[in-house]
C-alpha positions as CSV (number, residue, x, y, z in Angstrom):
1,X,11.2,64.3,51.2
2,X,12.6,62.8,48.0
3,X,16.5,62.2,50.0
4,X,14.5,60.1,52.3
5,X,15.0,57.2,49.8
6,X,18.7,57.9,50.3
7,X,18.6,58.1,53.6
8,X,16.9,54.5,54.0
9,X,18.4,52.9,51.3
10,X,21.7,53.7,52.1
11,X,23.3,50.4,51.7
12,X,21.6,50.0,48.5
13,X,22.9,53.2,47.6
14,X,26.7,52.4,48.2
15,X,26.4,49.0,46.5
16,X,25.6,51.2,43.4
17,X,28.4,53.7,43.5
18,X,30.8,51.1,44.3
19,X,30.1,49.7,40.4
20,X,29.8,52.6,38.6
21,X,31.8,55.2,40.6
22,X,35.3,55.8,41.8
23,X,36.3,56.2,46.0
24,X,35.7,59.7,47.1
25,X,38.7,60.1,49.6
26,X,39.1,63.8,51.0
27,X,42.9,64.0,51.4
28,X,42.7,63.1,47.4
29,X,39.7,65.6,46.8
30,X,41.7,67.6,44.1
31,X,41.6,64.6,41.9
32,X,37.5,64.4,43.1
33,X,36.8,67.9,41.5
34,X,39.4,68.3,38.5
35,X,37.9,66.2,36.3
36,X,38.1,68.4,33.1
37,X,40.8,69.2,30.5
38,X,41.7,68.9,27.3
39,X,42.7,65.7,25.7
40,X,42.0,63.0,23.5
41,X,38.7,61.8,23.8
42,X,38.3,58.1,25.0
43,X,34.2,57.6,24.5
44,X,31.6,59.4,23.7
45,X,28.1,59.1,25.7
46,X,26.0,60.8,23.6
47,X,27.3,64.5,23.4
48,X,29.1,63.9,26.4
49,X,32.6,63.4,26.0
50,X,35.1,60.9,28.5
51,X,38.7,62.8,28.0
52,X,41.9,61.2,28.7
53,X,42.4,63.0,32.3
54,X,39.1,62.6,33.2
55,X,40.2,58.6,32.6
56,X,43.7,59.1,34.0
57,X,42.1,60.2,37.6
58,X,39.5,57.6,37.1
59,X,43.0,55.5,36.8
60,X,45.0,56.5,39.1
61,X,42.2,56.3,41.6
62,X,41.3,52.4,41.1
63,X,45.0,52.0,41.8
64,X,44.9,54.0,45.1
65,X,42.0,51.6,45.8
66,X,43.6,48.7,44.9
67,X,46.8,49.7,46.5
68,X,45.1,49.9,49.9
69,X,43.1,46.6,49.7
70,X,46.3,44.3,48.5
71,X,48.6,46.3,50.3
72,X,52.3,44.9,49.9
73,X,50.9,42.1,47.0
74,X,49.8,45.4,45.2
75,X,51.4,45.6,41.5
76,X,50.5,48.2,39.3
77,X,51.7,46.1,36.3
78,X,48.8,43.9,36.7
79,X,46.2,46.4,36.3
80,X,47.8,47.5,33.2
81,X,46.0,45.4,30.8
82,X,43.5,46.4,28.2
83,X,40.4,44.7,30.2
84,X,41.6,46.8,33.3
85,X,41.7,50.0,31.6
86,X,38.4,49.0,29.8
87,X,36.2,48.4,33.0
88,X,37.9,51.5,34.5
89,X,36.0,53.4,31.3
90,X,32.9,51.5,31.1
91,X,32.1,52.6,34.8
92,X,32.8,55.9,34.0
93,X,30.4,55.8,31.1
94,X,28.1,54.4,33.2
95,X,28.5,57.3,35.9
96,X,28.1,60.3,32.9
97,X,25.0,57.8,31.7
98,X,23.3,58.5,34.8
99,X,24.9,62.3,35.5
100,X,23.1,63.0,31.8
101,X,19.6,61.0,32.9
102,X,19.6,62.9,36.6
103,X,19.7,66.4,34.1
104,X,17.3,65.5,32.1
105,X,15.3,64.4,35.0
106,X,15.8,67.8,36.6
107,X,17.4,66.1,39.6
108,X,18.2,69.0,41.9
109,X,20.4,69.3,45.4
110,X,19.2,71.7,47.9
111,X,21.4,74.2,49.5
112,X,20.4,72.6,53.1
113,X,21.1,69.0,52.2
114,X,24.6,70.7,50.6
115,X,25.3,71.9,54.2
116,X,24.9,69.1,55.8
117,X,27.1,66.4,53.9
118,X,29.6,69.2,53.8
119,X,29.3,69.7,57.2
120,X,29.9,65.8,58.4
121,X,33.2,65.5,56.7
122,X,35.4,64.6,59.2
123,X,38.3,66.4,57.9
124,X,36.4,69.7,58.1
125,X,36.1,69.4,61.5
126,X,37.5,70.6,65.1
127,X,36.4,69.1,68.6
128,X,33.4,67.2,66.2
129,X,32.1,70.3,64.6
130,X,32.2,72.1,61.3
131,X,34.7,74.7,61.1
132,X,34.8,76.8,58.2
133,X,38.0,78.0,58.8
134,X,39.5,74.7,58.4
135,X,36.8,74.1,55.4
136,X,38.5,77.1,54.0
137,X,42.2,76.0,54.7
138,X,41.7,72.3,53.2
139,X,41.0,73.6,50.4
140,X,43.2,76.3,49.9
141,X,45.9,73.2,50.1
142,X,44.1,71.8,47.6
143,X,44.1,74.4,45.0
144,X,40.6,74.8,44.5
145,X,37.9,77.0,44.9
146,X,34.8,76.7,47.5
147,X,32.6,76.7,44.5
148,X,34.3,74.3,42.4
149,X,34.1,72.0,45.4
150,X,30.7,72.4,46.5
151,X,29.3,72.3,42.6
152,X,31.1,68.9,42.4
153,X,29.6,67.3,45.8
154,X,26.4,68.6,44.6
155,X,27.2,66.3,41.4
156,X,27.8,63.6,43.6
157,X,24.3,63.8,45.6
158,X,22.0,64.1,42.9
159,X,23.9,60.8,41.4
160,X,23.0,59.7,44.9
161,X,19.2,60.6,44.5
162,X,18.5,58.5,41.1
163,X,20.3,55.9,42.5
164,X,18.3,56.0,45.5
165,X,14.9,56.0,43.5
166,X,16.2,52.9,41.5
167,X,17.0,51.2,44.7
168,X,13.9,51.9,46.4
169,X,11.9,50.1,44.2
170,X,13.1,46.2,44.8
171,X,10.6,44.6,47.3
172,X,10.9,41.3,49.1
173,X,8.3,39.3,49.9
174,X,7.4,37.2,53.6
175,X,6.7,34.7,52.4
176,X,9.9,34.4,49.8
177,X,12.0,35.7,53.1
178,X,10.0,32.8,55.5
179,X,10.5,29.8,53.1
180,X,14.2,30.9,52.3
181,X,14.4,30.9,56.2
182,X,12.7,27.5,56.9
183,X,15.6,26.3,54.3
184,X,18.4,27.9,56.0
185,X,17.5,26.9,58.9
186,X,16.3,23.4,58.5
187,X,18.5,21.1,61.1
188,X,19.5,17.5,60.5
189,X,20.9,15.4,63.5
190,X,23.8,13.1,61.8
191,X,26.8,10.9,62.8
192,X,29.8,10.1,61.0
193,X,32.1,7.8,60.0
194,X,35.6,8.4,58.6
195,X,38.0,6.6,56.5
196,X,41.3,8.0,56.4
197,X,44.4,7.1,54.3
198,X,46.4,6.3,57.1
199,X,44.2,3.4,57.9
200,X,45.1,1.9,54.4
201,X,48.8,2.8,54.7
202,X,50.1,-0.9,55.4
203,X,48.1,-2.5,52.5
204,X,49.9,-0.2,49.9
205,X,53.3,-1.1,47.9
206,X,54.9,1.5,46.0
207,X,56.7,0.0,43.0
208,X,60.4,2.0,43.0
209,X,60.1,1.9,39.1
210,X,56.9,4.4,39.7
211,X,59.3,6.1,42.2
212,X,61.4,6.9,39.7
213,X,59.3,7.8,36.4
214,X,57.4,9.9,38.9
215,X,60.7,12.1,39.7
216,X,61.5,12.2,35.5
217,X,57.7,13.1,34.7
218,X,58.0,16.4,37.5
219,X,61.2,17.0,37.5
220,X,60.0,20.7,37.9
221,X,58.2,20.2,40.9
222,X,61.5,19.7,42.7
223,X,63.5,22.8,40.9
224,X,65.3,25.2,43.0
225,X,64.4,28.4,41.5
226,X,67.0,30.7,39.8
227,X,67.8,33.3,42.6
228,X,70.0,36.2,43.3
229,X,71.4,38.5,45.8
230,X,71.5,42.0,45.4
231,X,72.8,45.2,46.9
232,X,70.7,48.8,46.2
233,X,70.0,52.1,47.0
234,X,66.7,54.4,46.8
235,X,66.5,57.7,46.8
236,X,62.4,59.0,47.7
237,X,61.1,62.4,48.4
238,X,60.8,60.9,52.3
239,X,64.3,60.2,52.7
240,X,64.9,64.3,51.3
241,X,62.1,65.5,53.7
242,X,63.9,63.8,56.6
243,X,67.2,66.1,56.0
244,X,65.3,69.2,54.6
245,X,65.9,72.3,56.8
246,X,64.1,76.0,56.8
247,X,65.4,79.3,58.4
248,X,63.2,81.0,60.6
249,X,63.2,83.5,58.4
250,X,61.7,81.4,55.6
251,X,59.2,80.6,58.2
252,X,58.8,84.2,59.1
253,X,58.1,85.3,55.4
254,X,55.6,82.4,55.0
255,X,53.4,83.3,57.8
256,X,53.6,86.9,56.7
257,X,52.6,86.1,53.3
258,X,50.1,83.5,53.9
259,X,48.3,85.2,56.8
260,X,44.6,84.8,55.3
261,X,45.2,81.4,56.2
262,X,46.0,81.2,59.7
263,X,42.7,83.2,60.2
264,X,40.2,81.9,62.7
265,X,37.1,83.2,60.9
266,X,34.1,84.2,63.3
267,X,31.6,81.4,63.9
268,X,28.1,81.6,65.3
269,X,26.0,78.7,66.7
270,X,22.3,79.3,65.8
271,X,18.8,77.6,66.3
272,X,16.2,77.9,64.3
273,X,12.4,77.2,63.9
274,X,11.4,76.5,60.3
275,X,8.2,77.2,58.9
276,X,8.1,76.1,55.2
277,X,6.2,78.3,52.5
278,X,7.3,76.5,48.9
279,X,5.4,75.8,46.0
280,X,2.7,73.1,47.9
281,X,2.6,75.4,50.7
282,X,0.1,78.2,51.4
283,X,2.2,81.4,52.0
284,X,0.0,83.2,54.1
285,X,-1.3,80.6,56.0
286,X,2.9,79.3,56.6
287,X,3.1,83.3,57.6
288,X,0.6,83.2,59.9
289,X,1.7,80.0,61.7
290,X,5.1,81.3,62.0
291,X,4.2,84.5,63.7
292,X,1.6,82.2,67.0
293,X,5.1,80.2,67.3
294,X,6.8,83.7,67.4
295,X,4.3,85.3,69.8
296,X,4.6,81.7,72.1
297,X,8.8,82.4,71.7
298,X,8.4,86.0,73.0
299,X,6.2,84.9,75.9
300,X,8.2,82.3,77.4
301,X,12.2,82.6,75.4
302,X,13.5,79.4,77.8
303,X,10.9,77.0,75.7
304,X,12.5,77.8,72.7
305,X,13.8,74.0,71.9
306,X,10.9,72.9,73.2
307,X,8.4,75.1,71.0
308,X,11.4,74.0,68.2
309,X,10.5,70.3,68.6
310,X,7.2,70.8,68.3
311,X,6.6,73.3,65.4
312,X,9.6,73.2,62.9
313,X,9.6,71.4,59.7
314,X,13.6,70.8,59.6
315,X,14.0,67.2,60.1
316,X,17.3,68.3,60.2
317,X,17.7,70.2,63.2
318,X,13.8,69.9,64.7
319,X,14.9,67.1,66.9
320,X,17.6,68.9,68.3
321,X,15.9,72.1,69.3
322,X,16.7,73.2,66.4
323,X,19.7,73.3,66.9
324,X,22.4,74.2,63.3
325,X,25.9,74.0,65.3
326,X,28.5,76.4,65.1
327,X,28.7,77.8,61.3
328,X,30.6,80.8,59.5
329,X,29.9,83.1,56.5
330,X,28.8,81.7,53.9
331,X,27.1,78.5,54.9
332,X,23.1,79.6,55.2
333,X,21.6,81.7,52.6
334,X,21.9,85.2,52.9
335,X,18.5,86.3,55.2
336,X,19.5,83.7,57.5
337,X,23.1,84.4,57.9
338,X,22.5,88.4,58.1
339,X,20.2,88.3,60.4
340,X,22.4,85.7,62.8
341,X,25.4,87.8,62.2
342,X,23.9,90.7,63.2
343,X,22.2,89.7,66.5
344,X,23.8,89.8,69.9
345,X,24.0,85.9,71.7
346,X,20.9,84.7,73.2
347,X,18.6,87.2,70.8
348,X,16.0,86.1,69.0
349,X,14.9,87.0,65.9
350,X,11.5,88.6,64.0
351,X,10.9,86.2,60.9
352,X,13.7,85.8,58.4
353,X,12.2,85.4,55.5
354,X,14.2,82.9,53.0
355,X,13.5,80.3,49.9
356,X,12.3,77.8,52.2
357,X,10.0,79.4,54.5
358,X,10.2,81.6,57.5
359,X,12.7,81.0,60.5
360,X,12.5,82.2,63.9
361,X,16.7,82.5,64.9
362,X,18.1,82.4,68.3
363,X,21.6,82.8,68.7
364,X,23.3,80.7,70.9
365,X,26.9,81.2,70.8
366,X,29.7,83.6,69.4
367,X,33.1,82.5,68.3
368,X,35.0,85.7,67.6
369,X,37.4,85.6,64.7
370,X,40.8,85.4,65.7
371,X,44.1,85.3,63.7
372,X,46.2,82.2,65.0
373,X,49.8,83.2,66.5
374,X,53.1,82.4,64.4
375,X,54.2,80.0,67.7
376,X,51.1,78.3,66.9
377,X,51.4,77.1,63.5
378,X,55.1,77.0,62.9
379,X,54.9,73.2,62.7
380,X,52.7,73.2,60.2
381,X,54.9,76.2,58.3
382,X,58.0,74.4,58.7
383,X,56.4,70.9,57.2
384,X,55.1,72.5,54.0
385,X,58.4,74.7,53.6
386,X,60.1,71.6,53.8
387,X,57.8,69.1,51.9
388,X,58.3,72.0,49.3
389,X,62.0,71.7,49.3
390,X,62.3,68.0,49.4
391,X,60.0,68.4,46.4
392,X,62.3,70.4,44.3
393,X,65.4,68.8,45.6
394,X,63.7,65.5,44.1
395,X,62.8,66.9,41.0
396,X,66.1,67.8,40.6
397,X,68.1,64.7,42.1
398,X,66.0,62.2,40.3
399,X,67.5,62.4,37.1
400,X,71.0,63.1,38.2
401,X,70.2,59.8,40.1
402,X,68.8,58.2,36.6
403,X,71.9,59.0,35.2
404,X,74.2,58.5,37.4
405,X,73.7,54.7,38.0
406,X,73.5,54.2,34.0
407,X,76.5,55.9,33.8
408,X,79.0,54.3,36.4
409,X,77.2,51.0,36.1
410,X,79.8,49.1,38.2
411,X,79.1,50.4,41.5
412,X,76.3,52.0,43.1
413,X,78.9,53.8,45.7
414,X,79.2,56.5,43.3
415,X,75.4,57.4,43.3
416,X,75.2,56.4,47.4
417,X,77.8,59.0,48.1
418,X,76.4,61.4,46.0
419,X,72.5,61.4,47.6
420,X,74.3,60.4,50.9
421,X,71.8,57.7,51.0
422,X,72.6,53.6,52.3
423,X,73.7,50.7,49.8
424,X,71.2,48.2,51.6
425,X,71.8,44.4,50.6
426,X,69.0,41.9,50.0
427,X,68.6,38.0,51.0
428,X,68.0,35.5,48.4
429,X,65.7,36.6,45.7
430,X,64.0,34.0,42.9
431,X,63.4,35.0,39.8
432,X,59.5,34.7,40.1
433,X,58.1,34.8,43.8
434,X,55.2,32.8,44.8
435,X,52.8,35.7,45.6
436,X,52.8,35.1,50.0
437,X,56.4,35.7,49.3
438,X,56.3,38.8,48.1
439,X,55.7,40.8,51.4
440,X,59.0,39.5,52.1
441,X,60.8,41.1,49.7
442,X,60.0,44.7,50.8
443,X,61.2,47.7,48.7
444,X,62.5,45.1,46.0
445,X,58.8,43.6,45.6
446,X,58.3,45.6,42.0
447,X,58.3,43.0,38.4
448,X,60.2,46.1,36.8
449,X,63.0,45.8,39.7
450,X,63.5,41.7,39.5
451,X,63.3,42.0,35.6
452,X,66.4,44.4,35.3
453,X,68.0,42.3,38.2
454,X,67.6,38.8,36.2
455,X,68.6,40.5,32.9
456,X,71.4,39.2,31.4
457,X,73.4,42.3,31.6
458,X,72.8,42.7,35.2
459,X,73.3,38.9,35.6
460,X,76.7,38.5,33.4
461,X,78.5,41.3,33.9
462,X,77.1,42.3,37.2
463,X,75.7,45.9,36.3
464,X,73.8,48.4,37.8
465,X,70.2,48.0,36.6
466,X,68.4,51.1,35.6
467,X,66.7,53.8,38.3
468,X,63.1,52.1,38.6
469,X,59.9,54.1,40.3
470,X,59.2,51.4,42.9
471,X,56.6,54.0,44.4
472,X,55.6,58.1,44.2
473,X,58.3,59.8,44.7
474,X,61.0,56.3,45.3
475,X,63.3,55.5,43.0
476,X,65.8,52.5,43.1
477,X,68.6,51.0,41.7
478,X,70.2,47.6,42.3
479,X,72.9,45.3,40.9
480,X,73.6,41.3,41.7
481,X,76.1,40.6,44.2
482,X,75.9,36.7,43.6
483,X,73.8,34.5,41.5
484,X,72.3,30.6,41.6
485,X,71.7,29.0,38.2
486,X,68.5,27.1,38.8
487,X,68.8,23.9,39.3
488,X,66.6,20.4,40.3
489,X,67.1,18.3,43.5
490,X,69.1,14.8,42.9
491,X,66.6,11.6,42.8
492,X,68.5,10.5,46.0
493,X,67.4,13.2,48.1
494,X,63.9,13.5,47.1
495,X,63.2,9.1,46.8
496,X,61.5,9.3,50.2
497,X,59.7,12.0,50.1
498,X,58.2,11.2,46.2
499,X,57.8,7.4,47.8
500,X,55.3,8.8,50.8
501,X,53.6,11.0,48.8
502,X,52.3,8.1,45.9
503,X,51.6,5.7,49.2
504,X,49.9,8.8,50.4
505,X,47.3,9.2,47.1
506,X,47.0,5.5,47.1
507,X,46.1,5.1,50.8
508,X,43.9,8.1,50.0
509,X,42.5,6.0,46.7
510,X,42.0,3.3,48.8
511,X,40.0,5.2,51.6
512,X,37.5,6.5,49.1
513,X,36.9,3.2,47.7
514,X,36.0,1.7,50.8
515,X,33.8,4.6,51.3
516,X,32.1,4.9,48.8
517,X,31.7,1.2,48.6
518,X,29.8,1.1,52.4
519,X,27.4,3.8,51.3
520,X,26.3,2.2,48.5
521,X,25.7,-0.7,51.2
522,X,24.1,1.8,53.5
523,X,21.7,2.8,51.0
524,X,20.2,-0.3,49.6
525,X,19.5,-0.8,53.4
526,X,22.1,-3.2,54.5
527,X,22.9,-1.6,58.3
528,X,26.5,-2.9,59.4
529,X,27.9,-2.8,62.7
530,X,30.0,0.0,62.3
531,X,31.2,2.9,64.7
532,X,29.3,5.9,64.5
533,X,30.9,8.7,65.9
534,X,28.9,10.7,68.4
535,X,25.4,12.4,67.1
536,X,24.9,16.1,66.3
537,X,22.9,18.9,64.9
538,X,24.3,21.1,61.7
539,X,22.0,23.4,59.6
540,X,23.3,25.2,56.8
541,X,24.0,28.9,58.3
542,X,25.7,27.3,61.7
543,X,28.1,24.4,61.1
544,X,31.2,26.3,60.7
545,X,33.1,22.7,61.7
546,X,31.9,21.4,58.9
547,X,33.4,21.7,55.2
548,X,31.2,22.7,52.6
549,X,31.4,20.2,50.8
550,X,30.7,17.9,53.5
551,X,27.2,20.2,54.1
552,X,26.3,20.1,50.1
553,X,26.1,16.3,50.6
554,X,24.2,16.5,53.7
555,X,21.6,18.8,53.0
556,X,21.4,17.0,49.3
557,X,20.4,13.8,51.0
558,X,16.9,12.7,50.4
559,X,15.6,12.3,53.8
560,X,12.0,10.7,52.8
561,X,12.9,7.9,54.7
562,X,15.5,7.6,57.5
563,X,18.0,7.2,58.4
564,X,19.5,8.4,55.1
565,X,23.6,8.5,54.0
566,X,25.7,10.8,52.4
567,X,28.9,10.7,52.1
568,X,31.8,13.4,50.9
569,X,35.9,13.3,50.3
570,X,36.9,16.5,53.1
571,X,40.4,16.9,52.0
572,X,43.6,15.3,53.2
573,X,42.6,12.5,51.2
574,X,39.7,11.4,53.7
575,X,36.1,9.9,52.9
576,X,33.7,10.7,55.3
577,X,30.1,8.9,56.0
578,X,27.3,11.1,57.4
579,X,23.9,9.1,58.9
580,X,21.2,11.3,59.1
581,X,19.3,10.6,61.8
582,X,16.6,13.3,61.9
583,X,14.9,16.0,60.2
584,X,13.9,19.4,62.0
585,X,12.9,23.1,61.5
586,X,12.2,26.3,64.1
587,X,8.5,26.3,65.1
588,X,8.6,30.3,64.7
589,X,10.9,32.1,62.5
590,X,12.9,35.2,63.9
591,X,11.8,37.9,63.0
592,X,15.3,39.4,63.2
593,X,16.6,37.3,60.9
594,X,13.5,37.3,58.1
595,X,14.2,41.3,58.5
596,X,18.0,40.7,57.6
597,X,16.6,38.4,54.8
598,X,14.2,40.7,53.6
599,X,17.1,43.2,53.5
600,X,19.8,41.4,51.5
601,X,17.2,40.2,48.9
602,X,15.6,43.8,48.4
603,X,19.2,44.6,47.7
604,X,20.0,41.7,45.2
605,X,16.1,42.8,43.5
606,X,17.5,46.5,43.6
607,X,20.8,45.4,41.8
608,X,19.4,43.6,39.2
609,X,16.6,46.7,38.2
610,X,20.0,48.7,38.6
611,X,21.6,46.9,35.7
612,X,18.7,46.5,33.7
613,X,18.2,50.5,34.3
614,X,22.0,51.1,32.9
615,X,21.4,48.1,29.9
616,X,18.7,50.3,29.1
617,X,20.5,53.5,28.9
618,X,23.4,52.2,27.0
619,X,20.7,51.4,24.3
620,X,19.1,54.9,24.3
621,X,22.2,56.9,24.1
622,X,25.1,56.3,21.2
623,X,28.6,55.1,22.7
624,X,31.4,55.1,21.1
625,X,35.1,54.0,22.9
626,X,37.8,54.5,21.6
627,X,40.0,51.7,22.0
628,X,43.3,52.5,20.0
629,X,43.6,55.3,22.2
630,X,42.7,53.9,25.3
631,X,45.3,51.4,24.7
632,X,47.6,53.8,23.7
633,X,50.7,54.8,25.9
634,X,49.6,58.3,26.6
635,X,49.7,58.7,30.1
């Protein structure tokens, strides 16, 4: 089958959506499926147009992305740049260049491969199995139609499949993936000898004149920052949720209303025995063959796995005994499903005849519908009538909070009374935090936040800065409660420390000298009597004690005759001397390994036919982007 490509390739597969598509993320699904709407137009791929929501999703997406790789070092600010927003449209360009090609291509999704990427989404699952009552909940909460989602994962597979037969076509060779080996794994025995700067220490004199010009050439390198403290308050949809109440009559009237879904839909679990009759497939001989397995069924009914494994043409479901799992109405096509839906448990079936073939059913389990008790899911009831409060409560408060602080800008107590929320009151804060200090700063981590703070309104006369959006639903206001001008450290108290460091770089200076000096004496073949430290064996993929640097000049060495010197500075300002001492490779070359090879080169192959497939699309098809609009502030 064509999928198997995907199937095999997978990896190669998710290399390629990760540069041309956006995260898929099922909690987010809405933004997955509503990607149509009026709008200005932001490219053009043909006839195709890009829209400004369509981009804004894209958008908001990458951030979400973003957000949860940096974590607490996330800032939105720094995404908003033109080259940002531009790479955000060129992949989706790319993604409707290859949605348009798959058409063209007639690049088509089967109902059954449908069902069962629909069916592995952990979110639309109970105990590890489907349930299409909880299918049917999720998204109801979303807003959307079963339809509208299934149309778009459909989308999202058949992208999948001319991906797939891209990937699939980048071959490695052995013998590329034995010599790369033979490299990689190519051993040298060496020794080496280190000259540090502390062995140079007591030959070096620091002149108190270069002390001194030192401290007036960088005099920023020993400025205090500017910094501030500040008191503020934050008002967030979470902090509303947390004091949001509901009757249990508002509860009542929910369930009441809302009853279709607190249904427990009936479920069946089903086998089946698949005999396919398509196009390539004589129907009357696929007809006859289906009704010996029958007759064998009907003889002996306990061998019905077994005769399941043997005869059906599901890979799906063969090896299993053909076993589907539990599913409800609507998941099979309509043959199938009336014809399980109608028997009693443990009945088999005549042949259902359906668009793939003939199928011999055998029900194996019932779950009868049920409609789930109020007690059961008042949780859940009380947690959306209150996420639905806190919502319009924020909606509300928000710009009464905006105003609020603008408006009595000399306290925040007036607004903290108000929203019964804390004034909270921050450390120290400079102007403009290294970045592994930013975690530090928790809610107050925002540009926007320390901007207003170091204004000079909010600096001079100590007002409350404006409300800023610090996250979803968060807003926060702060004012400076004491300020430090920034200022640089006295010569006096920094004379030692400047006075180490130049002995330090000179020492260090020194120490390479020497170095470099003794190989050069090592290589025209003049052996001294020095101190080689103890021998040992590094190779390129397993000498993790080594620096890189350290390996480059290692394996860079010409070892035609030995032994043979390298030498490399390491950091900290030493100069280290490496004697090779011997030369050796693996007599046989894991297979293992020349598999992994094999592997990661077939991907970079695949990758590079991949770009040169999407070079040569963007010169078929006529793109336009628009980049006065993209760059406009529309959004």
């Amino acid at each position: 089958m064509f999928f198997d490509a995907v199937r095999n390739n997978k990896r190669v597969v998710q290399v390629f959506l990760a540069l041309i598509t956006l995260p898929f993320a099922f909690w987010g699904v809405d933004s997955y499926v509503r990607n149509s709407g009026a709008g200005t137009d932001l490219a053009s791929v043909g006839d195709s147009k890009i829209t400004r929501p369509q981009f804004d999703q894209a958008w908001r997406v990458q951030q979400d992305r973003m957000r949860q790789v940096l974590g607490a070092n996330f800032r939105p600010e720094s995404m908003n740049t033109p080259e940002a927003k531009l790479a955000v449209l060129n992949s989706l360009v790319d993604q409707r260049l290859l949605l348009i090609e798959a058409a063209k291509d007639r690049l088509a999704v089967g109902d059954d491969l449908l069902r069962e990427v629909i069916g592995k989404i952990p979110a639309l699952q109970e105990n590890g199995q489907f349930s299409l009552a909880r299918y049917r909940a999720v998204l109801a909460a979303q807003g959307m139609s079963q339809s509208q989602f299934e149309a778009q994962v459909r989308q999202d597979l058949t992208l999948q499949q001319l991906v797939a037969a891209i990937g699939d076509t980048g071959i490695a060779s052995t013998t590329t993936a034995d010599a790369m080996l033979r490299i990689q794994s190519e051993e040298r025995q060496v020794a080496e000898l280190r000259f540090s700067p502390d062995q140079f220490l007591e030959r070096v004199q620091v002149d108190p004149a270069a002390v001194r010009k030192f401290y007036d050439d960088n005099a920023n390198r020993f400025e205090i920052a500017e910094q501030a403290k500040a008191e503020f308050v934050v008002l967030s949809l979470d902090g509303l949720l947390e004091k949001a109440k509901v009757s249990d009559a508002e509860v009542t009237g929910w369930y009441e209303s809302h009853k279709d879904r607190y249904q427990q839909p009936e479920e069946r679990r089903a086998s089946h025995i698949l005999i396919l009759a398509n196009a390539d497939v004589d129907r009357e001989k696929a007809r006859a063959k289906a009704e010996e397995v029958l007759k064998e069924i009907q003889k002996s009914p306990g061998r019905f796995a077994e005769l399941a494994k043997q005869h059906s043409q599901d890979p799906g479901s063969a090896e299993k005994g053909g076993d589907l799992g539990f599913f409800g109405r609507g998941m099979m096509v309509k043959a199938f499903e009336d014809t399980v839906f109608k028997a009693q448990e443990n009945e088999v079936s005549g042949l259902v005849q359906s668009e793939f073939g003939y199928h011999i059913i055998k029900v194996t389990g019932i779950k009868v519908g049920t409609q789930r008790a109020l007690v059961d899911v008042r949780p859940e009831i009380e947690a959306e009538l209150k996420r639905q409060a806190a919502s319009r409560q924020f909606a509300e408060a928000a710009e009464a909070f905006s105003n609020l602080v603008y408006e009595q800008p000399d306290s925040l107590q007036p607004a903290a009374d108000r929203f019964k929320v804390t004034i909270q009151q921050s450390g120290w804060l400079p102007r403009n935090p290294p970045v592994e200090a930013l975690p530090a700063l928790g809610q107050l981590n925002s540009p926007k936040v320390l901007a207003a703070l170091f204004s000079e309104d909010s600096l001079k006369n100590r007002r409350n800065t404006e409300a800023v959006e610090i996250a979803p639903n968060t807003l926060l206001a702060a004012r400076v409660i004491e300020h430090r001008p920034a200022t640089v450290r006295p010569f006096d108290t920094v004379k030692t420390e400047i006075e180490a460091s130049l002995k330090t770089q000179e020492a260090a200076a020194l120490a390479r000298k020497a170095g470099e000096a003794q190989l050069g004496q090592l290589q025209q073949g003049a052996e001294s009597k020095v101190a080689w430290g103890p021998a040992r064996e590094v190779s390129r993929i397993e000498s993790r004690q080594l620096p890189a640097v350290a390996l480059k000049a290692i394996f860079k060495a010409n070892v035609g005759k030995l032994p043979a010197y390298a030498g490399a500075e390491v950091g900290g300002g030493n100069y280290v001397l490496y004697k090779i001492m011997r030369v050796s490779h693996p007599e046989k070359v894991d297979d293992k390994r020349r598999a992994a090879l094999q592997r990661e080169q077939e991907t970079i192959l695949a990758q590079e036919d991949f770009a040169a497939y999407l070079a040569g699309l963007r010169l078929r098809y006529k793109i336009d982007i628009n980049k006065s609009a993209l760059e406009s502030k529309e959004r």
